[in-house]
N, C-alpha and C positions, 0 to 999 in steps of 0.2 A: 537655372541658378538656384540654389536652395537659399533657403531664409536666414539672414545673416544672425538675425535674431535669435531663429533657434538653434542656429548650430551654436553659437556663444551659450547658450546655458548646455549645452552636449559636456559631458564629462569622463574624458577616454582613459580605461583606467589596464594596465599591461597584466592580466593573473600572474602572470611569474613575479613580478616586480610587488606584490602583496602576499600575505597572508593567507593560506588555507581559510584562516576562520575568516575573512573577511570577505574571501570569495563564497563560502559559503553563505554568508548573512544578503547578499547580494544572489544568489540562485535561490533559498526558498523566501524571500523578499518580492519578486518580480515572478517569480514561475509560482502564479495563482488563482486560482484554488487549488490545491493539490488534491486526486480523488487519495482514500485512505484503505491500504491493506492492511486487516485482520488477520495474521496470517497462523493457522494451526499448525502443528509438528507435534511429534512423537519420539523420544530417544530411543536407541537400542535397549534401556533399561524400563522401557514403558512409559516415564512420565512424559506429562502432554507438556505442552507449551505454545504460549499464546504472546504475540507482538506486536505491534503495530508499526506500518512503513507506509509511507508517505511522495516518496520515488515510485511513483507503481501508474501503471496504464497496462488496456491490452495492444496488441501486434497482430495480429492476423484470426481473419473467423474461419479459413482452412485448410489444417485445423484451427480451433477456436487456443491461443493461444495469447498468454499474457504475463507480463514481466515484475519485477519487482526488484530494487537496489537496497542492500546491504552496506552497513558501513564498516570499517575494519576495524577491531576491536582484539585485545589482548587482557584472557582470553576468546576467541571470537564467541561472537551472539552465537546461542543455543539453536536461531533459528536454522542457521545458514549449517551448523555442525550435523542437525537432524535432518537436513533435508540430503545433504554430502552422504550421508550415512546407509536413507532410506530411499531417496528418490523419489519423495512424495509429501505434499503438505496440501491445505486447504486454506482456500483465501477468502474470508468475508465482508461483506460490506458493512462500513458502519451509519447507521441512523441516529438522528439525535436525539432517540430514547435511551439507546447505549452508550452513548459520547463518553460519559464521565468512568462507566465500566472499562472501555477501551481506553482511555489515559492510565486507568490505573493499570494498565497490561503495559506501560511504556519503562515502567522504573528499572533500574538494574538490581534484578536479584540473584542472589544465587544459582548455581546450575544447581538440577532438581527439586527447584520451586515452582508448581505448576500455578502460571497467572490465572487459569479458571480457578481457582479455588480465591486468590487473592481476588480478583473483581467480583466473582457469583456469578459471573457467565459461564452458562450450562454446555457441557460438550453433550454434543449430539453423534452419535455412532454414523460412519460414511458407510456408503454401499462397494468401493471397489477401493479405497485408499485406507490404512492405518489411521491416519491423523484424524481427531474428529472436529465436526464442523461446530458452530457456536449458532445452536438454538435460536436464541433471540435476534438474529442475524436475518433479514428479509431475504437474500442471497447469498450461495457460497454453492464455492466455484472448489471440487476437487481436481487435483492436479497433478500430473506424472512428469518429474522435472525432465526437462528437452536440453537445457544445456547451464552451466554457471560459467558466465565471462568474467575471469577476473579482469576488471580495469584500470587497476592501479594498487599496489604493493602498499604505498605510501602511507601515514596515520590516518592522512584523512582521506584517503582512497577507499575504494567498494569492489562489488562484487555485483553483477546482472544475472538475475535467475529468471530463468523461461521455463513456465511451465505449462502444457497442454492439458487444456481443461477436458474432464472423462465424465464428467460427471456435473451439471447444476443443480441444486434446492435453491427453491425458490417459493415465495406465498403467494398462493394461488390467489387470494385477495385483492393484489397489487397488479396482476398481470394483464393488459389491456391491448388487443391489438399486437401481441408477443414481445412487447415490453413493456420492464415495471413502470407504473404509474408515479412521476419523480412526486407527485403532489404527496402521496401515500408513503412513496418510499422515505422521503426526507432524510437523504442523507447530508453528513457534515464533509466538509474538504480542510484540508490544513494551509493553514498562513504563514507567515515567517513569526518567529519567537514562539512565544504561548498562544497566538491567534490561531482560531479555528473561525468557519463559515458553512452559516446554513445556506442551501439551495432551493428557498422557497420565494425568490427572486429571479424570474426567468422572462427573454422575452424568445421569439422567433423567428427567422429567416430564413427565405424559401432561396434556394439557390438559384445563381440565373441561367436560365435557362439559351443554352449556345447554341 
């Protein structure tokens, strides 16, 4: 029998029966800490572009492949048009040396405002993809898009981009045992509203053993 206690504070709430924006304050609310894509691109007219997404995990190591969501927008993010265009963008990680540079890559600016010049994060030239990686970046991950799922038409609906990572940089500084050192790395994850969170809070569990 469950606990009458806690199911009386349970609060069953129907999506359709609410608000887009309310279901949304309710998924990046509870789905926390978000990890944060940096994400590069390059238009057909050469200018770079830099964003940051927050929707983003990887899928499969192979190959090494990893995702990121888009939100729908009129007219649509630069990201999602440069990547449709070229089939190729770079995703970095962000640290919280770079935090406050990567917020400023979030505002809506103009198409053909490139955010590396508006933060002072430095594009770094990639080895097999157009778009370039961001310097100050402990990791980045170049990428050869594998598919864009639209899943939902809607305003407040997105887009899913898979893209097969071709390429890693990474600081050899940070790298222990063939993964970054998270102490070094420090990177930030996102919250719901203006919240962000550091990852210098960790503990460890060893799986059980079957």
């Amino acid at each position: 029998m469950p606990d009458s206690d806690a199911t009386d504070t349970k609060l069953v709430l129907d999506p359709a029966a609410q608000s887009p924006a309310a279901s949304y304050a309710l998924l990046v609310s509870s789905i926390v800490p978000r990890p944060i894509a940096l994400v590069s691109t390059i238009s057909p007219e050469g200018v770079t572009n830099l964003a940051p997404f927050s929707f983003f995990n990887a899928i499969c190591a192979e190959p090494p492949v990893i995702s990121f969501a888009v939100g729908n927008r009129v007219p649509a993010k630069d990201t999602i048009a440069n990547i449709r265009a070229s089939g190729e963008f770079v995703v970095n990680i962000v640290s919280e040396a770079m935090a406050e540079r990567m917020n400023l890559c979030s505002g809506e600016y103009p198409a053909g405002v490139s955010e590396f010049a508006i933060s002072g994060l430095t594009p770094q030239p990639s080895e097999v993809v157009k778009p370039p990686s961001v310097r100050e970046s402990a990791m980045s991950m170049e990428c050869r898009l594998v598919q864009i799922l639209e899943v939902s038409k809607r305003p407040a609906g997105g887009s899913l981009i898979l893209g097969e990572i071709v390429r890693f940089h990474l600081d050899r500084s940070m790298l222990e045992g063939g993964r970054l050192n998270p102490e070094k790395l420090r990177a930030v994850g996102r919250m719901g509203g203006n919240g962000y969170t550091r990852t210098r809070d960790r503990f460890e569990m060893a799986r059980p053993q079957v």
